[in-house]
N, CA, C and O atoms as CSV, one atom per row, in Angstrom:
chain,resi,resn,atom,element,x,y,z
A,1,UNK,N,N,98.146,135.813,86.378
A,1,UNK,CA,C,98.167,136.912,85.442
A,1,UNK,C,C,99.530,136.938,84.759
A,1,UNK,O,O,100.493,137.279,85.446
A,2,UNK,N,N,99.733,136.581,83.347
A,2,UNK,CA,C,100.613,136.782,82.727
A,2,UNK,C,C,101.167,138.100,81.993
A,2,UNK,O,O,100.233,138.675,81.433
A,3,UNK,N,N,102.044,138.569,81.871
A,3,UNK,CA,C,102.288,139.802,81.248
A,3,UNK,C,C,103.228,139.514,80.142
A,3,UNK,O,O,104.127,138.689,80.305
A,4,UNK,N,N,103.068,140.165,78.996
A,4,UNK,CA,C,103.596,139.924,77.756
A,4,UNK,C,C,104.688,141.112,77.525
A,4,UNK,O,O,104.359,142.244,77.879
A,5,UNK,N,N,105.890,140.917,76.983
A,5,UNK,CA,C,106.678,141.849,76.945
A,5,UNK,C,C,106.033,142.997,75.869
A,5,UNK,O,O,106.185,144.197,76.101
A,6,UNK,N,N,105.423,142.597,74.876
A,6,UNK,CA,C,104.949,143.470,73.832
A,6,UNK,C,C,103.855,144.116,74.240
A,6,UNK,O,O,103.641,145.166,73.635
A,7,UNK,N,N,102.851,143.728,75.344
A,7,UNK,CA,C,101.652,144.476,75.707
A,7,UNK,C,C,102.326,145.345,76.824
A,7,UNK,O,O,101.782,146.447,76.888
A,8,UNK,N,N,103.035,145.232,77.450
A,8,UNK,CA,C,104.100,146.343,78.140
A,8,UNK,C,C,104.508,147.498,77.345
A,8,UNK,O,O,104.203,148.670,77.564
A,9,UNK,N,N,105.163,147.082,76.487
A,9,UNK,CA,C,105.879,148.407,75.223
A,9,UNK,C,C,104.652,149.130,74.986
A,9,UNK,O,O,104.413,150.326,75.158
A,10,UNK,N,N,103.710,147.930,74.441
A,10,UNK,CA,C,102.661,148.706,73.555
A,10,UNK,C,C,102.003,149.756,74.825
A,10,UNK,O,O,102.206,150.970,74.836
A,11,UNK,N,N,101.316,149.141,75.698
A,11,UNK,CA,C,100.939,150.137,77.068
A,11,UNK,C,C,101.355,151.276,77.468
A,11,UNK,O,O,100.657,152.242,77.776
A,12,UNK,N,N,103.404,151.128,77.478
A,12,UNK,CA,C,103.736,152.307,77.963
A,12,UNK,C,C,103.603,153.272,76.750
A,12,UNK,O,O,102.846,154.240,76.674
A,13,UNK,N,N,104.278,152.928,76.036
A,13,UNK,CA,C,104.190,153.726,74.798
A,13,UNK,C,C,102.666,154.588,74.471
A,13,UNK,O,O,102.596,155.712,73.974
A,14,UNK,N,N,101.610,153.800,74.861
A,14,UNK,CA,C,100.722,154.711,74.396
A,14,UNK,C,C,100.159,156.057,75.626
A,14,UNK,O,O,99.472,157.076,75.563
A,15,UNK,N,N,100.967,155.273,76.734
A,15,UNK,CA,C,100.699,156.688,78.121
A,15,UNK,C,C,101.691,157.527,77.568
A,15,UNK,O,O,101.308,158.694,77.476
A,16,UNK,N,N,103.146,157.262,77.065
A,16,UNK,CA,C,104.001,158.379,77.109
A,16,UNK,C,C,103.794,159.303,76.040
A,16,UNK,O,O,104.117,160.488,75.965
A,17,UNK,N,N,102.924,158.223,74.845
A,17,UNK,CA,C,102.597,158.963,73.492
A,17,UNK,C,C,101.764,160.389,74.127
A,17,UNK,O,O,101.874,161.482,73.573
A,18,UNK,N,N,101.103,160.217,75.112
A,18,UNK,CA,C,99.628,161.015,74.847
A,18,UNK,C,C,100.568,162.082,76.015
A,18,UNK,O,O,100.074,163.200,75.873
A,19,UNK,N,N,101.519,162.143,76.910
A,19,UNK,CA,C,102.357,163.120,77.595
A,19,UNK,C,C,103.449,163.316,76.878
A,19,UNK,O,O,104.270,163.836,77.634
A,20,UNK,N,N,104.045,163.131,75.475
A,20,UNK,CA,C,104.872,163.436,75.033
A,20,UNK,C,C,105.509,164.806,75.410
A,20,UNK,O,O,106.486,164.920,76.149
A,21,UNK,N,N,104.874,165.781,74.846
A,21,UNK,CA,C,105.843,167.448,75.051
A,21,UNK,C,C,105.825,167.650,76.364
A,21,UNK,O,O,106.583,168.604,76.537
A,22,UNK,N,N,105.397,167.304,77.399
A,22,UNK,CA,C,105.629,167.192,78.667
A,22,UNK,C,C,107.015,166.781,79.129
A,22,UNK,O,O,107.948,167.303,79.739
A,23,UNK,N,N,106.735,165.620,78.570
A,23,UNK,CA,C,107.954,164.688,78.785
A,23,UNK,C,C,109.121,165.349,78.399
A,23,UNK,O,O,109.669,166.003,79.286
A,24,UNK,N,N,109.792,165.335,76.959
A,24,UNK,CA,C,110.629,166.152,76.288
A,24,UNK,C,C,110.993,167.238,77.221
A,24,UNK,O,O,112.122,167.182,77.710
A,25,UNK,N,N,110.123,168.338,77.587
A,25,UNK,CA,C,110.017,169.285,78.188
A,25,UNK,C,C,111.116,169.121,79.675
A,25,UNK,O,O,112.195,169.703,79.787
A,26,UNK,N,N,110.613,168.350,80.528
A,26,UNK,CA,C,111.537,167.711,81.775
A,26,UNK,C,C,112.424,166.714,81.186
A,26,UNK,O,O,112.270,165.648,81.783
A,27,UNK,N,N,112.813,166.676,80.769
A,27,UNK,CA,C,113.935,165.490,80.391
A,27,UNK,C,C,114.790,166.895,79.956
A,27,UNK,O,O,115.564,167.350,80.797
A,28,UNK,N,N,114.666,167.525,78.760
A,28,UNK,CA,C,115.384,168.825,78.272
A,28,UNK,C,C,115.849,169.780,79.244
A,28,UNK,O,O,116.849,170.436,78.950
A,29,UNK,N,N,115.013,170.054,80.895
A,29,UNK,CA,C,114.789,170.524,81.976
A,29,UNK,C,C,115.988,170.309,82.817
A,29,UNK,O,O,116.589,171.239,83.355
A,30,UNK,N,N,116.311,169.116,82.916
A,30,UNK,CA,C,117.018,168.116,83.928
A,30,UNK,C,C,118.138,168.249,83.066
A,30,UNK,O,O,119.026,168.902,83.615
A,31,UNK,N,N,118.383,167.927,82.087
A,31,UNK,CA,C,119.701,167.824,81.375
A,31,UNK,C,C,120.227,168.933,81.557
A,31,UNK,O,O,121.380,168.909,81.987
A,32,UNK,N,N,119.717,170.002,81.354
A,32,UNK,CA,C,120.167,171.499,81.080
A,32,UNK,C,C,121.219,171.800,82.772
A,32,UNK,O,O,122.381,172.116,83.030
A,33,UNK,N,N,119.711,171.402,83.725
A,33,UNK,CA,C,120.466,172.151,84.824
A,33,UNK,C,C,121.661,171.024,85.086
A,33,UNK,O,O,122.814,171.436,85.221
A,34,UNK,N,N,121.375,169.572,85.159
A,34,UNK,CA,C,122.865,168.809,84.802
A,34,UNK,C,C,124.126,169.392,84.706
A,34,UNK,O,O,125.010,169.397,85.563
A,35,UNK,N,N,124.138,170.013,83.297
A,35,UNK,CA,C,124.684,170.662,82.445
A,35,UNK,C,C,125.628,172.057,83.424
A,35,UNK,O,O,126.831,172.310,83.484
A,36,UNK,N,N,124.520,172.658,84.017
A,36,UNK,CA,C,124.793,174.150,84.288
A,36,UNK,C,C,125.550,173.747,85.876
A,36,UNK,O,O,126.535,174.335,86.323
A,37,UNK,N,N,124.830,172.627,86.555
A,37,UNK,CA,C,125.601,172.520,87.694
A,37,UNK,C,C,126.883,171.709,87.617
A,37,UNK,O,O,127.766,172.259,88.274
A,38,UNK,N,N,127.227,170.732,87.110
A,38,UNK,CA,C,128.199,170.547,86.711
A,38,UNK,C,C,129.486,171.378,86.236
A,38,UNK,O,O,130.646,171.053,86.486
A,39,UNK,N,N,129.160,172.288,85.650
A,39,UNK,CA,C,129.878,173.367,85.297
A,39,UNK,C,C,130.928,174.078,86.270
A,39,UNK,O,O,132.147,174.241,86.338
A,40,UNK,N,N,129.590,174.461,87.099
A,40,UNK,CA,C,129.400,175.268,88.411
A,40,UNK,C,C,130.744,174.520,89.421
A,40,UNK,O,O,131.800,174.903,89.924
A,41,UNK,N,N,129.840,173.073,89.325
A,41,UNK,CA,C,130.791,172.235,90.174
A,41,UNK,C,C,132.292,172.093,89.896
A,41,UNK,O,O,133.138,172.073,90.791
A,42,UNK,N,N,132.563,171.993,88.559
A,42,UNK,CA,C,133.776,171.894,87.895
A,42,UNK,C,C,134.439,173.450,88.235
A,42,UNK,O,O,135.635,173.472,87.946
A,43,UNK,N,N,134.105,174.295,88.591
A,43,UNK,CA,C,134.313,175.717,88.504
A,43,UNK,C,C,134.970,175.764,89.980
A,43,UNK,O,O,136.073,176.249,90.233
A,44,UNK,N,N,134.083,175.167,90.908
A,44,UNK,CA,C,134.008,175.170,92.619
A,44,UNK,C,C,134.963,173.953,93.289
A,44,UNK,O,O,135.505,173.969,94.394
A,45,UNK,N,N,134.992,173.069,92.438
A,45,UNK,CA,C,136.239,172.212,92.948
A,45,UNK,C,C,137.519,172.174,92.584
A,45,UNK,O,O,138.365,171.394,93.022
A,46,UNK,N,N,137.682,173.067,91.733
A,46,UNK,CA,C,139.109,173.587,91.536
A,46,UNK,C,C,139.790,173.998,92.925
A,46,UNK,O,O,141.015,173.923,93.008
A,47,UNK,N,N,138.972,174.464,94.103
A,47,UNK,CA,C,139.674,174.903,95.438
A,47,UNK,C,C,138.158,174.039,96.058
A,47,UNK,O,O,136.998,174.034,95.645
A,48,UNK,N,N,138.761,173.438,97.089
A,48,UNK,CA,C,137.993,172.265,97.435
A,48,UNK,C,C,137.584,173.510,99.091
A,48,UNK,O,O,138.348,173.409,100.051
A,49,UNK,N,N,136.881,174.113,99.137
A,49,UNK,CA,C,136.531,174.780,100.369
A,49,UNK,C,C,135.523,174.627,101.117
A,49,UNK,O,O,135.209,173.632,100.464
A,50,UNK,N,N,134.762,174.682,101.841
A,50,UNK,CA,C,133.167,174.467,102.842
A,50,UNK,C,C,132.188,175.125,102.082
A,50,UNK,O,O,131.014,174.759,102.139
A,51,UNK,N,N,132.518,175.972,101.443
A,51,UNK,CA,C,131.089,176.221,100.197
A,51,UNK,C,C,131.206,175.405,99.067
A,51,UNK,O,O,130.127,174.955,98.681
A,52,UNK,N,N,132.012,175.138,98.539
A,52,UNK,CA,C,132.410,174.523,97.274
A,52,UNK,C,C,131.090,172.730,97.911
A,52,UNK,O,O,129.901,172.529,97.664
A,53,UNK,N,N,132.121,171.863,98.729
A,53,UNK,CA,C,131.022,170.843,99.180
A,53,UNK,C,C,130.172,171.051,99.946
A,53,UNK,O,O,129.644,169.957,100.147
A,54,UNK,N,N,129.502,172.078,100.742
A,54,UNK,CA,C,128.404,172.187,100.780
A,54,UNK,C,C,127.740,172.679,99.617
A,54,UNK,O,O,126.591,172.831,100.031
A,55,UNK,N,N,127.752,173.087,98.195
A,55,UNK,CA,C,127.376,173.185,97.067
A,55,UNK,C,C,127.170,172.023,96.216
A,55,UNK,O,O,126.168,171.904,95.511
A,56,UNK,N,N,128.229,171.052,96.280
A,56,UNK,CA,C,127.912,169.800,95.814
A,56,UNK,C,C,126.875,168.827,96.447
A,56,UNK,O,O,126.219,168.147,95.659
A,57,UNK,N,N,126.659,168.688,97.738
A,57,UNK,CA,C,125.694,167.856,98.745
A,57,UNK,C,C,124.379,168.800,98.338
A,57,UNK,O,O,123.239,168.347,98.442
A,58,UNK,N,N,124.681,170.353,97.796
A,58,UNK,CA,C,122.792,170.727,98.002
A,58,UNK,C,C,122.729,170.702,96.321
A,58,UNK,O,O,121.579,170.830,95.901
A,59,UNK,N,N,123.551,170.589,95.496
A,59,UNK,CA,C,123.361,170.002,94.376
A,59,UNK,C,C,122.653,168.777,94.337
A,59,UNK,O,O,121.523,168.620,93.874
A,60,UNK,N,N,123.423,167.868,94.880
A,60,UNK,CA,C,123.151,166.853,94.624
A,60,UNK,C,C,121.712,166.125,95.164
A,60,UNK,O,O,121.054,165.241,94.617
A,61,UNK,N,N,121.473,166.847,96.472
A,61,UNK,CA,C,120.038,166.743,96.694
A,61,UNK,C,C,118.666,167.147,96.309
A,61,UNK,O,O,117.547,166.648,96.432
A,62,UNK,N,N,119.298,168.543,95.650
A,62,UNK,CA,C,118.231,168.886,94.475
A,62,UNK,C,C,118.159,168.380,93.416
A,62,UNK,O,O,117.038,168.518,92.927
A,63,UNK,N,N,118.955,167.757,92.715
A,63,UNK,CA,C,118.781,166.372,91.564
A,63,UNK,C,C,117.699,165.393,92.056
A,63,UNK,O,O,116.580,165.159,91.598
A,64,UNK,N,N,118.390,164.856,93.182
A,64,UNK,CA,C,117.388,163.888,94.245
A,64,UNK,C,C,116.124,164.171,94.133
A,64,UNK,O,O,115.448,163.325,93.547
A,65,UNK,N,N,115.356,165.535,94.692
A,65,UNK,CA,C,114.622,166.005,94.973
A,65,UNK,C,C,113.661,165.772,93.277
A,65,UNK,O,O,112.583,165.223,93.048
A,66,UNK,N,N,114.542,166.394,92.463
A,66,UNK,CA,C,113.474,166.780,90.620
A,66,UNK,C,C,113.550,165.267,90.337
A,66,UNK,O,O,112.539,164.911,89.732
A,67,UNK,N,N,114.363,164.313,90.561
A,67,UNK,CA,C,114.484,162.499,89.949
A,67,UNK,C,C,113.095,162.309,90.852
A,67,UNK,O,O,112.210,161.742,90.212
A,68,UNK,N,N,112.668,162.741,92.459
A,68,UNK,CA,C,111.571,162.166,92.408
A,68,UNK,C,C,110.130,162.281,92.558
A,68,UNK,O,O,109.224,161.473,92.765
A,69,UNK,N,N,110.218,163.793,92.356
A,69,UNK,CA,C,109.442,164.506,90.978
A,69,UNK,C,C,109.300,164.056,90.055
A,69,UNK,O,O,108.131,164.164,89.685
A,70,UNK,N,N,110.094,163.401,89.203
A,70,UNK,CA,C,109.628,162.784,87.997
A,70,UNK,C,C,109.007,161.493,88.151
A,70,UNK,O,O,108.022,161.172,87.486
A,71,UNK,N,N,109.650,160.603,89.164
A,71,UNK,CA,C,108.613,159.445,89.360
A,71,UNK,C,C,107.506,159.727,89.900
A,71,UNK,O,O,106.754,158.765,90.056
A,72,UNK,N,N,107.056,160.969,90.325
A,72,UNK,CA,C,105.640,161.002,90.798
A,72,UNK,C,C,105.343,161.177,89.302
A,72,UNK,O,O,104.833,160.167,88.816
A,73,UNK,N,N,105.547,162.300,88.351
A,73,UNK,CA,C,104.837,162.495,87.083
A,73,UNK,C,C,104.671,161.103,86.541
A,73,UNK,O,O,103.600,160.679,86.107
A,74,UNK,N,N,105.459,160.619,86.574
A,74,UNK,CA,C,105.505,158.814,85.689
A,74,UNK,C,C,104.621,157.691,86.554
A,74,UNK,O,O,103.899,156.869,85.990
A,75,UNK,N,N,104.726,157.744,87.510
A,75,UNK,CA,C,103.250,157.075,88.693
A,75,UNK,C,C,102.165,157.782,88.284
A,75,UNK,O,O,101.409,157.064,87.630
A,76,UNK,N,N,101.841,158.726,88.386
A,76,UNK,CA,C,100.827,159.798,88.118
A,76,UNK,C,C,100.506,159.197,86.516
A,76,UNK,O,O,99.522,158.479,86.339
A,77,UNK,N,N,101.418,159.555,85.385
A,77,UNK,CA,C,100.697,159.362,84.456
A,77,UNK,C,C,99.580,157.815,83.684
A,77,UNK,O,O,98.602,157.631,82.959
A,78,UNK,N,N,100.858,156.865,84.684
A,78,UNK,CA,C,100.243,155.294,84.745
A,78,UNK,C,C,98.919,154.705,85.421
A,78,UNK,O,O,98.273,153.689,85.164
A,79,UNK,N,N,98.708,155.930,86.588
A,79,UNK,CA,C,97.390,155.815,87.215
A,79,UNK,C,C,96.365,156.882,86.604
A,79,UNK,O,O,95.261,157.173,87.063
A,80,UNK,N,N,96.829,157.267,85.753
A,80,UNK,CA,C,95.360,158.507,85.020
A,80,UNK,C,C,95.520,159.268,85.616
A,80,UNK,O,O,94.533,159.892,85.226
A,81,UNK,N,N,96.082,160.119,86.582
A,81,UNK,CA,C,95.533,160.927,87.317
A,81,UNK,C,C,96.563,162.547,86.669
A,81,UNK,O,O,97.622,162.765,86.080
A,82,UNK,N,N,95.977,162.949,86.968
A,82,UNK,CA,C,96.712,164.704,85.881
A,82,UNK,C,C,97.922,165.042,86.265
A,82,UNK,O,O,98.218,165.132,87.457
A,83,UNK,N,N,98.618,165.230,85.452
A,83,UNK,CA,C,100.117,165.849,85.143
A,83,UNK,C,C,100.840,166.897,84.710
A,83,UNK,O,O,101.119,167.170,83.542
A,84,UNK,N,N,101.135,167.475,85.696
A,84,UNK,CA,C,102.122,169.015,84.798
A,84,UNK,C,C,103.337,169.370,85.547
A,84,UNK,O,O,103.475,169.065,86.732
A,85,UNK,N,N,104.331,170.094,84.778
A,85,UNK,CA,C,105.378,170.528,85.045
A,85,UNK,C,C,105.831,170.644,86.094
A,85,UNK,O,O,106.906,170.194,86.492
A,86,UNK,N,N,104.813,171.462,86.842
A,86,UNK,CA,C,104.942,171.688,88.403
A,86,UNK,C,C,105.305,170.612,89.386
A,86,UNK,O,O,105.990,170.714,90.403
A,87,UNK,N,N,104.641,169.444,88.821
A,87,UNK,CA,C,104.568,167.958,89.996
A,87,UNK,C,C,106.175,167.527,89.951
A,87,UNK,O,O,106.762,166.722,90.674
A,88,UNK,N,N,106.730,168.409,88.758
A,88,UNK,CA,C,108.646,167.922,88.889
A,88,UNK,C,C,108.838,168.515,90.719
A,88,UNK,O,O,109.358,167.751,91.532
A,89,UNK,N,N,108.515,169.441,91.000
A,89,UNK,CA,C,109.036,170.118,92.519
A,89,UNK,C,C,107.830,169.550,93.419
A,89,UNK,O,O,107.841,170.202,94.463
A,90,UNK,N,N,107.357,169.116,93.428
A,90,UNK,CA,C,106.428,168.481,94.479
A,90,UNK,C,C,106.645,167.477,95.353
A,90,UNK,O,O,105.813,167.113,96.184
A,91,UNK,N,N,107.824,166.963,95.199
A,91,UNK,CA,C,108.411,165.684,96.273
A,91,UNK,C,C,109.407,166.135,97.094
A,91,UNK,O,O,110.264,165.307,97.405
A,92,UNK,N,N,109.500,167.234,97.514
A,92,UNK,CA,C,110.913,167.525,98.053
A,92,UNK,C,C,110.909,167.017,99.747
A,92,UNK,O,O,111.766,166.959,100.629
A,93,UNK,N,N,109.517,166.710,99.651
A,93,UNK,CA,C,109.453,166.638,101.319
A,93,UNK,C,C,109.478,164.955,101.461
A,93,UNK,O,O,108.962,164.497,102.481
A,94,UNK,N,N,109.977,164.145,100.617
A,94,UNK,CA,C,110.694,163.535,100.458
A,94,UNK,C,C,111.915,162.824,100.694
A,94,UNK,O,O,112.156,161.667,101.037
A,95,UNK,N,N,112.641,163.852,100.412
A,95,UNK,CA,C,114.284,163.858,100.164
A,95,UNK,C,C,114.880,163.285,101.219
A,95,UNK,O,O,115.381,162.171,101.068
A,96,UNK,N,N,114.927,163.859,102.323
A,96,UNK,CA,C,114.941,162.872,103.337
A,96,UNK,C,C,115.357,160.947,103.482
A,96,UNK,O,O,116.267,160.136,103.655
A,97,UNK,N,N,114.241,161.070,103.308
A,97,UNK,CA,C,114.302,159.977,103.816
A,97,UNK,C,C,114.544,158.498,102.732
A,97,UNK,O,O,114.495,157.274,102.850
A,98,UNK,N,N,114.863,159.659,101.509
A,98,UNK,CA,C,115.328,159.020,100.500
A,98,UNK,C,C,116.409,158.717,100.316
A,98,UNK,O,O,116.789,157.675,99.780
A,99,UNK,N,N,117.429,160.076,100.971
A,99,UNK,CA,C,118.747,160.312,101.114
A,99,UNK,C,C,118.919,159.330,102.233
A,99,UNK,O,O,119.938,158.660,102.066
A,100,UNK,N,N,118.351,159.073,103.161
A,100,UNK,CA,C,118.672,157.613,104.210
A,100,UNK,C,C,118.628,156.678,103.561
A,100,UNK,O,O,119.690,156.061,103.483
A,101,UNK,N,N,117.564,156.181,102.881
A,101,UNK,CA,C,117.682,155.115,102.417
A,101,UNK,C,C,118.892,154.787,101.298
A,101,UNK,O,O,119.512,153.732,101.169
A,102,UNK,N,N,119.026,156.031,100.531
A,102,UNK,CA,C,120.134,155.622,99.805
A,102,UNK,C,C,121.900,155.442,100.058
A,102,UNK,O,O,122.825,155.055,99.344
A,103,UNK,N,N,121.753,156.086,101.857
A,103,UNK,CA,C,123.400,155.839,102.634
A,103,UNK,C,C,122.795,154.461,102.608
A,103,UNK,O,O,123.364,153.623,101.908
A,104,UNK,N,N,121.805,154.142,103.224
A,104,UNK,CA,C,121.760,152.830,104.092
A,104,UNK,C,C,122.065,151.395,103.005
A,104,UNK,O,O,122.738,150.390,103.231
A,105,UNK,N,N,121.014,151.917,101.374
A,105,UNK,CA,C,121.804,150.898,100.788
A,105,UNK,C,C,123.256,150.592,100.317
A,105,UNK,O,O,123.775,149.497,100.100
A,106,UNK,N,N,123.913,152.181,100.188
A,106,UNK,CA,C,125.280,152.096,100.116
A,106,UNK,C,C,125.945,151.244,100.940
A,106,UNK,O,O,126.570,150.246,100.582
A,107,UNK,N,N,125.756,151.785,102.417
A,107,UNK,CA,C,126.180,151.213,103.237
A,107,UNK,C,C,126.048,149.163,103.324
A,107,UNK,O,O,126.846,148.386,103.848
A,108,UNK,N,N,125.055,148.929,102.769
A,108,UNK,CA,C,124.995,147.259,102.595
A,108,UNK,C,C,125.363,146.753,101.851
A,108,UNK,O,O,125.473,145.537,102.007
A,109,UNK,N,N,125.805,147.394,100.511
A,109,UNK,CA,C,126.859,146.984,99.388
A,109,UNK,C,C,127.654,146.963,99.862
A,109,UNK,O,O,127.962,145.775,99.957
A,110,UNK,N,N,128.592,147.755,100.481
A,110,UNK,CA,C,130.050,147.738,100.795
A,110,UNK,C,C,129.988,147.025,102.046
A,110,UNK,O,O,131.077,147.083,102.618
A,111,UNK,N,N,129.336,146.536,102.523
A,111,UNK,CA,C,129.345,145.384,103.594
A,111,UNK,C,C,129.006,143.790,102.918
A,111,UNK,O,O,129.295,142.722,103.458
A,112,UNK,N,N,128.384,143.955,101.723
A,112,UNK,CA,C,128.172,142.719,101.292
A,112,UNK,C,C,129.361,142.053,100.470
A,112,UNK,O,O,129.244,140.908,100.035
C-alpha cells in the first residue's frame, strides 16, 4: 500500500474542512488559557514559593490533560466517529501515565 503525499493533504484537509469551527474554536481555547496561565505564572514566579510550583506542575498537567483531549478529537474525527467540545476534557484519566512516559523519555535522552 502506497501513500501519496497529495492524497494525505487532500484527505486531511477534507476531515478538518467539514470540523472547521470546532477546530478554530479549541485551538482559540488553548491559546487563550496559554495566554492567561502564563501570565499567572509570570506573576507567581516572581517569589519562587510551594504554591507558586505546585501551580506550575498543575498547570502544566492540565495543558497535558486538554493536548490529549485534542488528540482524541483528531483520532475521533479520522475514524468518523462524533466530535464536540466536550471530548477536549475527556482524557484526563490519562494524564498519568502520560506524565510517566514523558519523565521516562526525558530521562533516555539525557542518557543517550
Amino acid at each position: 500500500m502506497e501513500l501519496s503525499k497529495k492524497e494525505i493533504i487532500v484527505n486531511s484537509w477534507k476531515i478538518l474542512k467539514s470540523h472547521l469551527p470546532l477546530m478554530i474554536a479549541i485551538v482559540i481555547f488553548i491559546i487563550t488559557l496559554n495566554i492567561i496561565l502564563s501570565i499567572v505564572q509570570e506573576k507567581l514566579l516572581g517569589s519562587a514559593t510551594h504554591q507558586s510550583i505546585i501551580f506550575v506542575i498543575a498547570a502544566y498537567l492540565f495543558l497535558m490533560g486538554l493536548n490529549l483531549g485534542m488528540l482524541r478529537i483528531c483520532l475521533n474525527m479520522i475514524n468518523n466517529v462524533g466530535v464536540d467540545f466536550s471530548l477536549l476534557f475527556s482524557s484526563f484519566h490519562m494524564l498519568i501515565p502520560c506524565a510517566l512516559a514523558t519523565i521516562l523519555y526525558l530521562v533516555a535522552l539525557l542518557l543517550a
